[in-house]
DSSP file (Angstrom, degrees, kcal/mol; ACC not computed):
  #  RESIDUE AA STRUCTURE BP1 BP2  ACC     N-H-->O    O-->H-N    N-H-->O    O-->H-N    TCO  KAPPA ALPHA  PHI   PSI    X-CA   Y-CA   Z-CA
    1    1 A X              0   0    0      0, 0.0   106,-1.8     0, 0.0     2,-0.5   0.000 360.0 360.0 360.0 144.3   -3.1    0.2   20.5
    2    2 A X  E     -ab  34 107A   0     31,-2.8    33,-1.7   104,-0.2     2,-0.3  -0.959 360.0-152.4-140.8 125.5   -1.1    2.2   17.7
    3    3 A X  E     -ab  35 108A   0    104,-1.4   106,-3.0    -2,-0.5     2,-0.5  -0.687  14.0-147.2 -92.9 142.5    2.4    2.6   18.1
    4    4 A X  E     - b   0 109A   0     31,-1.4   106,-0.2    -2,-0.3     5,-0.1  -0.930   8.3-135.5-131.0 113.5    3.3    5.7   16.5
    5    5 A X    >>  -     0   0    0    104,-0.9     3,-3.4    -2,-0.5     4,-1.3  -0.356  28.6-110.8 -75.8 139.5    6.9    5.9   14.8
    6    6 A X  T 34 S+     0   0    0      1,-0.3     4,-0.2     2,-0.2    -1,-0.1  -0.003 110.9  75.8 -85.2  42.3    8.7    8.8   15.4
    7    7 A X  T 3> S+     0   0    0     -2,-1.1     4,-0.7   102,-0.1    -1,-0.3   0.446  99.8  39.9 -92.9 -19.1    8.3    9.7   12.0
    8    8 A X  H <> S+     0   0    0     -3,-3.4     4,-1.8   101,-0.2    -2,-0.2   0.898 117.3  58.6 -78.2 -44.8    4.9   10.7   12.5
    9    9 A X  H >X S+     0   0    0     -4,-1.3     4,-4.5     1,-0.2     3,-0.6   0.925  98.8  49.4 -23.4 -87.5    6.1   12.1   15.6
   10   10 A X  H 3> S+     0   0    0      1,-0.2     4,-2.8     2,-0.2     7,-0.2   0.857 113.9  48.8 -11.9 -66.9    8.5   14.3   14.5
   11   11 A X  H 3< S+     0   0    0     -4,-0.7     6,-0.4     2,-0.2    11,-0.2   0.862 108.5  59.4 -78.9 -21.5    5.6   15.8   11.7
   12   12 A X  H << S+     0   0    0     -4,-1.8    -2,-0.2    -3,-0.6    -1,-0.2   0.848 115.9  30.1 -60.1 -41.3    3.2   16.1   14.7
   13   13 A X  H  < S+     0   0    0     -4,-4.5    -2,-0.2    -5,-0.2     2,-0.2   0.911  93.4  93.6-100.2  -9.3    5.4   18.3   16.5
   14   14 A X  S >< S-     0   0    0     -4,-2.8     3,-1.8    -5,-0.2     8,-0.1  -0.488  76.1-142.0 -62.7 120.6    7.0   19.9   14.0
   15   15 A X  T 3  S+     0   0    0      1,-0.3    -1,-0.1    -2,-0.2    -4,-0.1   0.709 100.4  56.6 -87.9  -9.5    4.6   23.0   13.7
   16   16 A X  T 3  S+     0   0    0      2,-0.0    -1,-0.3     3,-0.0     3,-0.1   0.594  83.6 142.8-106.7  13.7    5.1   22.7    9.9
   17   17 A X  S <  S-     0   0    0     -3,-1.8     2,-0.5    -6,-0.4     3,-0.1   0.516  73.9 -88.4  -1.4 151.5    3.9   19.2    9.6
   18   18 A X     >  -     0   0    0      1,-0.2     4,-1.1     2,-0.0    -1,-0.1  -0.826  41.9-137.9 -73.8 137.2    2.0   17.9    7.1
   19   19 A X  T  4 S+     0   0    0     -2,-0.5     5,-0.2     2,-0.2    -1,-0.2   0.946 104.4  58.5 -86.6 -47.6   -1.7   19.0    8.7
   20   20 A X  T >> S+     0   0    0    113,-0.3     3,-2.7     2,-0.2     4,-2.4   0.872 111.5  44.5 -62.9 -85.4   -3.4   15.1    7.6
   21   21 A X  H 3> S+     0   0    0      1,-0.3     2,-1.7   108,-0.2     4,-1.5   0.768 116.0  52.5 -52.1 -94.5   -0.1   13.2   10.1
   22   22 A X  H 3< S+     0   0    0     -4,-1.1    -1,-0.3     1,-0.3    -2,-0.2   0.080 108.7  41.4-109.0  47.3   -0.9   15.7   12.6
   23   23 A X  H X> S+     0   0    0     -3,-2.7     3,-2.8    -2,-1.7     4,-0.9   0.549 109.5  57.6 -82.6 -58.8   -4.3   15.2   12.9
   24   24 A X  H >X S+     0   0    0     -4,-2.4     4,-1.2    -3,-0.4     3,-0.9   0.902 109.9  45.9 -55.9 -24.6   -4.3   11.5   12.8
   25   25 A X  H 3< S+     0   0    0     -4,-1.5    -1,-0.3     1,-0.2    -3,-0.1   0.577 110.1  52.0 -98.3  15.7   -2.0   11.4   15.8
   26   26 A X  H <> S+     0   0    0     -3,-2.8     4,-1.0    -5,-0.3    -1,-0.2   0.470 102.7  56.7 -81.3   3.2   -3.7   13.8   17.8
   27   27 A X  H XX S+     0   0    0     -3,-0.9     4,-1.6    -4,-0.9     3,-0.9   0.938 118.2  37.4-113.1 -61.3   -7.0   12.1   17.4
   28   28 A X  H 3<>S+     0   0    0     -4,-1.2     5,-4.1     1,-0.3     6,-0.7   0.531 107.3  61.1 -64.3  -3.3   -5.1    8.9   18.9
   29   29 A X  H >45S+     0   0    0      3,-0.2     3,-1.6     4,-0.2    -1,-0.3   0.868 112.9  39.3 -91.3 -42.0   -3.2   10.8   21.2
   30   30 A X  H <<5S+     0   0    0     -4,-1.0    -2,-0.2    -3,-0.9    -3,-0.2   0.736 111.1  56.1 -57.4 -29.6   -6.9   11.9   22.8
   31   31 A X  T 3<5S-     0   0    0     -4,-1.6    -1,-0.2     0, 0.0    -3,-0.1   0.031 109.8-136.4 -87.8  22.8   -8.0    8.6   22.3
   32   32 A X  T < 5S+     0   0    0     -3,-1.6    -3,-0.2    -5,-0.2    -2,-0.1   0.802  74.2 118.9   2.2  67.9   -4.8    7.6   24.6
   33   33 A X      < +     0   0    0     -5,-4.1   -31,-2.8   -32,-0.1     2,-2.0   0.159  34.1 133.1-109.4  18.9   -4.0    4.6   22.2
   34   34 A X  E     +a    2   0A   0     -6,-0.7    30,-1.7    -5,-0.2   -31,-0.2  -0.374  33.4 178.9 -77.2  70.7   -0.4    6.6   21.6
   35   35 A X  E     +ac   3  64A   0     -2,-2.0   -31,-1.4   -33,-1.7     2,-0.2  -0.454   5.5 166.8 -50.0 140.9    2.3    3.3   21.9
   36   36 A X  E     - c   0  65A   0     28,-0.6    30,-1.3   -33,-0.2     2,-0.1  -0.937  17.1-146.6-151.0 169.8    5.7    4.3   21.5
   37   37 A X     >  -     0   0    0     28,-0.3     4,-1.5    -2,-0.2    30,-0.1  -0.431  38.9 -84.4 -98.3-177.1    9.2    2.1   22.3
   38   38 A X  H  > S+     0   0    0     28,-0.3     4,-0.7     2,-0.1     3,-0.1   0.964 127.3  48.6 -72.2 -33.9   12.8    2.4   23.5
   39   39 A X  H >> S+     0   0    0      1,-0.2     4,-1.4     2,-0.2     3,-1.4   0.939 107.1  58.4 -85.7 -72.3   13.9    3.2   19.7
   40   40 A X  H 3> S+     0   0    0      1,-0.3     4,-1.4     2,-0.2     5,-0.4   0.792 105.7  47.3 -29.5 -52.0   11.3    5.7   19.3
   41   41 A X  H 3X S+     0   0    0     -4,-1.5     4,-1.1     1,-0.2    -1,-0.3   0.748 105.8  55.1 -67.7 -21.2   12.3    7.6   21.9
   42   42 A X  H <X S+     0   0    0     -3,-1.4     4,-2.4    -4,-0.7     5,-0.5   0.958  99.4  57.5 -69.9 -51.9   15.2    7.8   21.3
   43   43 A X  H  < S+     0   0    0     -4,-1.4    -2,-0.2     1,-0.2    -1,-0.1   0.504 116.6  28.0 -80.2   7.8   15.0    8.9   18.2
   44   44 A X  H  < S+     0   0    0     -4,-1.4    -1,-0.2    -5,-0.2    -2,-0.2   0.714 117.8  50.7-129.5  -5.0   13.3   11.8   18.7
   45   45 A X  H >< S+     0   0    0     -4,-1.1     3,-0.6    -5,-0.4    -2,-0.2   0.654 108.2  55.3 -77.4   0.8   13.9   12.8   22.0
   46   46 A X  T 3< S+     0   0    0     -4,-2.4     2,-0.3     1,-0.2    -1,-0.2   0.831 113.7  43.0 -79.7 -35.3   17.9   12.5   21.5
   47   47 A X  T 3  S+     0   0    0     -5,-0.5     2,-0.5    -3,-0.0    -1,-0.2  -0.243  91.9 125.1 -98.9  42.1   17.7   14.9   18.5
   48   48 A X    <   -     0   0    0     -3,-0.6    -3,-0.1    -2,-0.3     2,-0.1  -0.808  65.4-116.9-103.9 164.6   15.4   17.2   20.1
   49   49 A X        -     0   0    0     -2,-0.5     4,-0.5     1,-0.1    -1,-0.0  -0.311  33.4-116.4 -51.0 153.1   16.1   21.0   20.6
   50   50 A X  S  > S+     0   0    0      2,-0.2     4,-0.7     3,-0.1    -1,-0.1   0.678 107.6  66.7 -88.9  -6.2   16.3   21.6   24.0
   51   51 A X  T  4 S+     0   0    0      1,-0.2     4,-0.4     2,-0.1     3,-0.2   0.989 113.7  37.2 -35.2 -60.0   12.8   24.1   23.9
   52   52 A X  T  > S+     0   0    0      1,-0.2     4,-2.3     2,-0.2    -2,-0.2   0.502  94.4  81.5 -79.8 -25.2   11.1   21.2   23.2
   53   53 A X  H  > S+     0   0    0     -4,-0.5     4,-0.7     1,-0.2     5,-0.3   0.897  95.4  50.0 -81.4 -15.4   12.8   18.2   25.2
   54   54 A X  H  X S+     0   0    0     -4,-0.7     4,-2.7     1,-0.2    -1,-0.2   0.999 111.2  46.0 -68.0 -46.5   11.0   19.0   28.4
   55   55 A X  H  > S+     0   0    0     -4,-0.4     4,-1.6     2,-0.2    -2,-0.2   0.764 114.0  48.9 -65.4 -27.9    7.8   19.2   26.8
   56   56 A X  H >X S+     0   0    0     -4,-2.3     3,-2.4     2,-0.2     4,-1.0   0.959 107.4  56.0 -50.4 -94.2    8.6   15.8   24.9
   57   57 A X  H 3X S+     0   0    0     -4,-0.7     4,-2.2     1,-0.3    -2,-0.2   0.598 112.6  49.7  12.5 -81.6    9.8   14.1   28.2
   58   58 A X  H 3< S+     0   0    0     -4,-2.7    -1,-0.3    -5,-0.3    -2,-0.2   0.758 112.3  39.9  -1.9 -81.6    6.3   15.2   29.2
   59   59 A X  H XX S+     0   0    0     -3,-2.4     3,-2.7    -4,-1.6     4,-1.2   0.971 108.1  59.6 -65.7 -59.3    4.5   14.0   26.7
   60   60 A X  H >< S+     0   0    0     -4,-1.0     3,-1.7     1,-0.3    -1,-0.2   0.740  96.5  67.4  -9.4 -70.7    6.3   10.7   26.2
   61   61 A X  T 3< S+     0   0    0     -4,-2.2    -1,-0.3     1,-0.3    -2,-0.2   0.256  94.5  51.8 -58.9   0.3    5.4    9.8   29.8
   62   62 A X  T <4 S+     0   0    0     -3,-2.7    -1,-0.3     2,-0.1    -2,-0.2   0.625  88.5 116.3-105.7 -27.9    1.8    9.5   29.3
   63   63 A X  S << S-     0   0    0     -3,-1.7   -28,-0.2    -4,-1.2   -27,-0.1  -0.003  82.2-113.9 -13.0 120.9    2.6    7.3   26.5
   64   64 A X  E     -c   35   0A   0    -30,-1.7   -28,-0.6     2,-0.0     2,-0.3  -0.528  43.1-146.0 -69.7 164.0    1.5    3.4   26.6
   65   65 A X  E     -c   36   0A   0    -30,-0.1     2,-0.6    -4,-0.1   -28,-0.3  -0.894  13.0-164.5-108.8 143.6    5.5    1.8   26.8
   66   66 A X        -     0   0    0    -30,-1.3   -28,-0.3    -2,-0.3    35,-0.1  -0.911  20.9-138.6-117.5 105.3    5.9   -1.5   25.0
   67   67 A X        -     0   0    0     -2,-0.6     2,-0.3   -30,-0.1   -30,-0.0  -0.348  13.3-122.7 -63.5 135.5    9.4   -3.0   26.4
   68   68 A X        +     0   0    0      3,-0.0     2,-0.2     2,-0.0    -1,-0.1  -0.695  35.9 173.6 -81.6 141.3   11.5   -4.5   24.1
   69   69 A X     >  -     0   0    0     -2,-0.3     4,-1.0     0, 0.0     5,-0.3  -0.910  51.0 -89.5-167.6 152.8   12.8   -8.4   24.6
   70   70 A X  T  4 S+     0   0    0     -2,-0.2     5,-0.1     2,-0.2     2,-0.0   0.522 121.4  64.4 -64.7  17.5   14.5  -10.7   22.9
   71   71 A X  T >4 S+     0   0    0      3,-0.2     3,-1.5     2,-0.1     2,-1.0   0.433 105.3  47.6-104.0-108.0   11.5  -12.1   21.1
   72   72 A X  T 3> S+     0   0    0      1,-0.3     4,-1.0     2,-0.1    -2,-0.2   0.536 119.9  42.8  -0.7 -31.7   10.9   -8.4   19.3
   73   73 A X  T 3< S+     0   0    0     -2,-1.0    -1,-0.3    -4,-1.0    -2,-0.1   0.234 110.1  52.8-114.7  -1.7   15.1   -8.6   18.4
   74   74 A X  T X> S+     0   0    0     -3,-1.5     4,-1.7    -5,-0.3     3,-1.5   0.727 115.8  43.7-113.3 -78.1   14.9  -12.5   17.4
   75   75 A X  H 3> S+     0   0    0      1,-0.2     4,-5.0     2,-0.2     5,-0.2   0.936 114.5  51.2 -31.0 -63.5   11.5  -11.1   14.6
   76   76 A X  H 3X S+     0   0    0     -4,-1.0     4,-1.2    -5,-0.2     5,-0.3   0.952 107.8  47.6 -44.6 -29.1   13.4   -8.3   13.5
   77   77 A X  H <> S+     0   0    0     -3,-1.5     4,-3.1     1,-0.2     5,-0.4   0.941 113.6  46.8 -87.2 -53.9   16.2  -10.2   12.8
   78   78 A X  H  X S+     0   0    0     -4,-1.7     4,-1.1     1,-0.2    -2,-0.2   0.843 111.9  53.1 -41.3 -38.1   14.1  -12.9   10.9
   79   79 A X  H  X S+     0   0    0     -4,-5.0     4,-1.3     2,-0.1    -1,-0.2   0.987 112.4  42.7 -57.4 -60.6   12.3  -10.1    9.0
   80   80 A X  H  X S+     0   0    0     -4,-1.2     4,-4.3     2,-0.3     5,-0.2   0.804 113.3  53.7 -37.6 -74.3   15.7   -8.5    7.9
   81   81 A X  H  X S+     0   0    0     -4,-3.1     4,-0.9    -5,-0.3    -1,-0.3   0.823 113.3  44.8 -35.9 -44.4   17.1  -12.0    7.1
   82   82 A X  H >< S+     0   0    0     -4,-1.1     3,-1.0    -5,-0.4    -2,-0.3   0.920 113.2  47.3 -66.2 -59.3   14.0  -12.5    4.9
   83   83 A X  H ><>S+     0   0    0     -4,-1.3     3,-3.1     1,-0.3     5,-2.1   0.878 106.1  58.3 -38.1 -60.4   14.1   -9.2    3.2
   84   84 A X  H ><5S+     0   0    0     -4,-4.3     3,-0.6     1,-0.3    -1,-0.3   0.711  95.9  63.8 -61.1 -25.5   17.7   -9.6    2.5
   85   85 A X  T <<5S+     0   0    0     -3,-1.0    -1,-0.3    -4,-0.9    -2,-0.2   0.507 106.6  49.6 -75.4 -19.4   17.0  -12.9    0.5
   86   86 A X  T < 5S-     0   0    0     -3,-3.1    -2,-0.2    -4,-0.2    -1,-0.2   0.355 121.1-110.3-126.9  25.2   15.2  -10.7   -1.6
   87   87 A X  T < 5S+     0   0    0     -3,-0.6     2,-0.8    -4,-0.5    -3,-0.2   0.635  74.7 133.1  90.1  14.1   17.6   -8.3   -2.1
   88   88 A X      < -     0   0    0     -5,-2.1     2,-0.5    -8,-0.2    -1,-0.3  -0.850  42.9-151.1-113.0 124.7   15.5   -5.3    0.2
   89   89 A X        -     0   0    0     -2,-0.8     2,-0.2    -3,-0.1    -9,-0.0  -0.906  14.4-174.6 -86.3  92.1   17.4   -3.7    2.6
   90   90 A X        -     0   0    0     -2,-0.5     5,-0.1     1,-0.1     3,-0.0  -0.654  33.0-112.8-103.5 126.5   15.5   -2.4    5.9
   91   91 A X    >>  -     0   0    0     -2,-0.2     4,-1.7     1,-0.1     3,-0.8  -0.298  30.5-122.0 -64.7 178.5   17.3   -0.2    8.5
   92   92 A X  H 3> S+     0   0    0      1,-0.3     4,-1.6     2,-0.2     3,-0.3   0.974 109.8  57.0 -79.0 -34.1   17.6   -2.3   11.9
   93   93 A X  H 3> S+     0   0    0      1,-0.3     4,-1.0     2,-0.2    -1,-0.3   0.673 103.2  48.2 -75.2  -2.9   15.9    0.0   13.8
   94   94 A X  H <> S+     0   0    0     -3,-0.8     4,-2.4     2,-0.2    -1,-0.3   0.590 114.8  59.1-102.9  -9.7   12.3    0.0   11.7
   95   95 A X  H  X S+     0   0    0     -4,-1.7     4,-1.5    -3,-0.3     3,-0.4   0.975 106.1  40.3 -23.6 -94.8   13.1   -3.8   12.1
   96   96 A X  H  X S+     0   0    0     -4,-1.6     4,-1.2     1,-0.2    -2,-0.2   0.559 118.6  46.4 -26.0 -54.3   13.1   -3.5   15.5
   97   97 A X  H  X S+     0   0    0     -4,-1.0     4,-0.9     2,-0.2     5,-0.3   0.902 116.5  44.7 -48.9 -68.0   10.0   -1.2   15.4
   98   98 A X  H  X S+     0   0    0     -4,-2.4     4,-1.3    -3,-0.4    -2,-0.2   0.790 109.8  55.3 -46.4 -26.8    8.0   -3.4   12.8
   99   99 A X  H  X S+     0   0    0     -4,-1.5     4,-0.6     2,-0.2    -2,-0.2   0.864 107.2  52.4 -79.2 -47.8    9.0   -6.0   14.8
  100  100 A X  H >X S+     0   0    0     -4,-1.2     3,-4.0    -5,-0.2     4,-1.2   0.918 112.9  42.7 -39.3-101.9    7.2   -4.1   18.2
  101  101 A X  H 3<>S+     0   0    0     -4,-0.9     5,-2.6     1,-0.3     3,-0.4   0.577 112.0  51.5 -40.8 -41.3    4.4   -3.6   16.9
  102  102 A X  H 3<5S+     0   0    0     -4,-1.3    -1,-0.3    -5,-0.3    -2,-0.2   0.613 113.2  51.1 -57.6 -18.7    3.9   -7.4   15.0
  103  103 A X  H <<5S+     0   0    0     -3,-4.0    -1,-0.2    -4,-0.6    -2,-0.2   0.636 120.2  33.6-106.9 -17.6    4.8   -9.0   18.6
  104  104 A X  T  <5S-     0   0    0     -4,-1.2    -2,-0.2    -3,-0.4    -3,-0.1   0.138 105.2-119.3-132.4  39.7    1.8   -6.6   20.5
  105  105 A X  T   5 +     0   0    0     -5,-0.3     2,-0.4     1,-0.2    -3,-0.2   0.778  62.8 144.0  55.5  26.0   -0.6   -6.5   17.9
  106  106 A X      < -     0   0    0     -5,-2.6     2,-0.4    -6,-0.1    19,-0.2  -0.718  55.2-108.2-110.9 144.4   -0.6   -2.8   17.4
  107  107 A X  E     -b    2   0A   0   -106,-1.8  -104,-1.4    -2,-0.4     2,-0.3  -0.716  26.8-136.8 -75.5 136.8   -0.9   -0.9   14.5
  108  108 A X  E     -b    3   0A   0     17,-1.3     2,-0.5    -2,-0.4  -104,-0.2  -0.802  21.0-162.9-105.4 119.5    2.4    0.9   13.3
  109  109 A X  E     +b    4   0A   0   -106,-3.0  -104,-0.9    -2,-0.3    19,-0.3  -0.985  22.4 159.9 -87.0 119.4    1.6    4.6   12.1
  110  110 A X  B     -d  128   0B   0     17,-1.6    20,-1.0    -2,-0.5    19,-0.9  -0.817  60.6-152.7 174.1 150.0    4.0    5.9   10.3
  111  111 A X  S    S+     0   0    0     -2,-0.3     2,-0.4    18,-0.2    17,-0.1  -0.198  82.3 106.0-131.9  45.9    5.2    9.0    7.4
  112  112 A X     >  -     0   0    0      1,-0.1     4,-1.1   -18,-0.0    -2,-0.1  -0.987  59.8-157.8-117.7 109.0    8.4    5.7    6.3
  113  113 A X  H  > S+     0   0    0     -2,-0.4     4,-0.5     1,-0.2    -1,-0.1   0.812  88.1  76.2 -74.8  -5.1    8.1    3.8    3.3
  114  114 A X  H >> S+     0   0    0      2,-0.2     3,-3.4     1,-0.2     4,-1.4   0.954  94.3  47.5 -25.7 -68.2   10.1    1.3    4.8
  115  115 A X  H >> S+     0   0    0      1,-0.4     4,-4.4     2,-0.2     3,-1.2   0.933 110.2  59.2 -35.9 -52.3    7.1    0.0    7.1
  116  116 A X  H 3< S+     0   0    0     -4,-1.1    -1,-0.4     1,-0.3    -2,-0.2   0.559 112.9  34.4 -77.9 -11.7    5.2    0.2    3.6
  117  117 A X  H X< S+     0   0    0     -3,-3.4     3,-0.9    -4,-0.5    -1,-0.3   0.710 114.1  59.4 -91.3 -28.2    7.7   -2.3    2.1
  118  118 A X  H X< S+     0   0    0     -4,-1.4     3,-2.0    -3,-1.2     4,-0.4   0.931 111.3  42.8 -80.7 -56.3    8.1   -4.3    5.5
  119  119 A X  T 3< S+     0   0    0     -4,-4.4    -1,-0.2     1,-0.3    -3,-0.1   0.487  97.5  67.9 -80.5   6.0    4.2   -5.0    5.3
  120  120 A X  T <  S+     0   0    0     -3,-0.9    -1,-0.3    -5,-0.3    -2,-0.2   0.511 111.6  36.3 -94.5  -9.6    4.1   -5.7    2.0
  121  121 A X  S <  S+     0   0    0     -3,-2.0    -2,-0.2    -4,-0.3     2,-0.2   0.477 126.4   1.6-120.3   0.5    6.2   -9.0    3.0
  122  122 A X  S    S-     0   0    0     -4,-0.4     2,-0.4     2,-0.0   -43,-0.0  -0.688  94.1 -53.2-152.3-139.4    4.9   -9.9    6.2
  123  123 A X        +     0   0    0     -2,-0.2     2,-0.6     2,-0.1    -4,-0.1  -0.398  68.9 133.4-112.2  54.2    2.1   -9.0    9.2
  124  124 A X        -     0   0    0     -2,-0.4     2,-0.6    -9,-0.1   -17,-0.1  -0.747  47.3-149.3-101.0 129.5    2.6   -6.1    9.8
  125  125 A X        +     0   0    0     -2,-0.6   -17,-1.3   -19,-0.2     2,-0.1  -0.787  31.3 166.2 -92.2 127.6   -0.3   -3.8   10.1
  126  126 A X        -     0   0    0     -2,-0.6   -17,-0.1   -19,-0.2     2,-0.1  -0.241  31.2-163.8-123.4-172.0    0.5   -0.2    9.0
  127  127 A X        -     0   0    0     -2,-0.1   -17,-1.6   -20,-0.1     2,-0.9  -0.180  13.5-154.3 174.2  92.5   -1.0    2.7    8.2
  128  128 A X  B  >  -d  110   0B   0    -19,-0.3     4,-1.7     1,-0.2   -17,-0.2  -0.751   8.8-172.0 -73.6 100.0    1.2    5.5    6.3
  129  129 A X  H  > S+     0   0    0     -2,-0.9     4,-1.3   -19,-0.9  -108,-0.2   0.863  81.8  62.8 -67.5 -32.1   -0.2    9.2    6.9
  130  130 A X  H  4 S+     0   0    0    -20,-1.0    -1,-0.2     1,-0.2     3,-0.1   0.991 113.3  35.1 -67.0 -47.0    1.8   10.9    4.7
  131  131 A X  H >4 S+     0   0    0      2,-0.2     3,-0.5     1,-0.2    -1,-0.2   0.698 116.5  55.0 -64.7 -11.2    0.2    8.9    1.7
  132  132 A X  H 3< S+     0   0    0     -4,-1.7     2,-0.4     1,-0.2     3,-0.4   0.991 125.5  28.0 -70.1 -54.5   -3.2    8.8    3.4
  133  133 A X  T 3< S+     0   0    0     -4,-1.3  -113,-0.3     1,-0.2    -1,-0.2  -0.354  83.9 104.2 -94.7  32.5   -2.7   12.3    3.5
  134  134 A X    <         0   0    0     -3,-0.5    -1,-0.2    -2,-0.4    -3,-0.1   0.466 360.0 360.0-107.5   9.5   -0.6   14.1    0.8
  135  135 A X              0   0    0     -3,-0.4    -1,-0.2    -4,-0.1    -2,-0.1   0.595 360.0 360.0-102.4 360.0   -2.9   15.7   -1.6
C-alpha cells in the first residue's frame, strides 16, 4: 500500500505539476495501491476549487481509507516528542500522517521535506517525488 500525502496530491492534480510526481502517482493510482487518511483529505479537498471538488470526492472514494485511532495519535505524539528533544520541529499533522503510514506499513509518498527529516529519525518508509524527480 502507498499512502500518498496530499502533497503529491495536490501536484498530481494540479495540471502544472511537476510531470515525475504526477506520473508516479498515476502509475499507483492504476495499480489501486492509492492509501490516503482523514488528514489527507482534508487537506486537499477543504481547499479545493469548487470545479474540482466533485471530481476529487470522486476520486477519493476509490481510494484504500486507513482510519485513524489512538495508536496512530499516541506515535505521532512520540515522534514529535522525540524530534523536539532534538530541537526539529515537525507540523502535527505530517506527525499524524508519518505516523499512518508507520502503523499500516505503507509507504508514505510525498513532494514534503518534512517526511524526509521524519524518516531520517525513525521507520518511516518514504519516498520524495519531487527529489526523485526534479531535474
Amino acid at each position: 500500500m502507498i499512502l500518498v500525502d496530499s502533497s503529491a496530491l495536490i501536484d498530481y492534480y494540479r495540471p502544472a505539476g511537476l510531470p515525475g510526481v504526477r506520473s508516479a502517482v498515476a502509475k499507483v493510482i492504476e495499480a489501486d495501491l492509492v492509501a490516503i487518511n482523514g488528514v489527507i483529505q482534508v487537506e486537499v479537498l477543504a481547499f479545493a476549487d469548487v470545479i474540482s471538488y466533485r471530481k476529487l470526492v470522486s476520486d477519493f472514494k476509490v481510494f484504500h481509507w486507513l482510519a485513524l485511532h489512538e495508536t496512530e495519535f499516541d506515535l505521532a505524539t512520540e515522534i514529535g516528542f522525540s524530534l523536539r528533544r532534538k530541537a526539529i520541529t515537525i507540523p502535527a499533522t505530517d506527525l499524524i500522517i508519518a505516523a499512518s503510514a508507520i502503523h499500516s506499513d505503507a509507504i508514505l509518498y510525498h513532494v514534503d521535506s518534512h517526511f524526509d527529516t521524519i524518516s531520517k529519525h525513525c521507520d518511516l518508509k518514504s519516498r520524495n517525488l519531487g527529489a526523485d524527480h526534479s531535474s
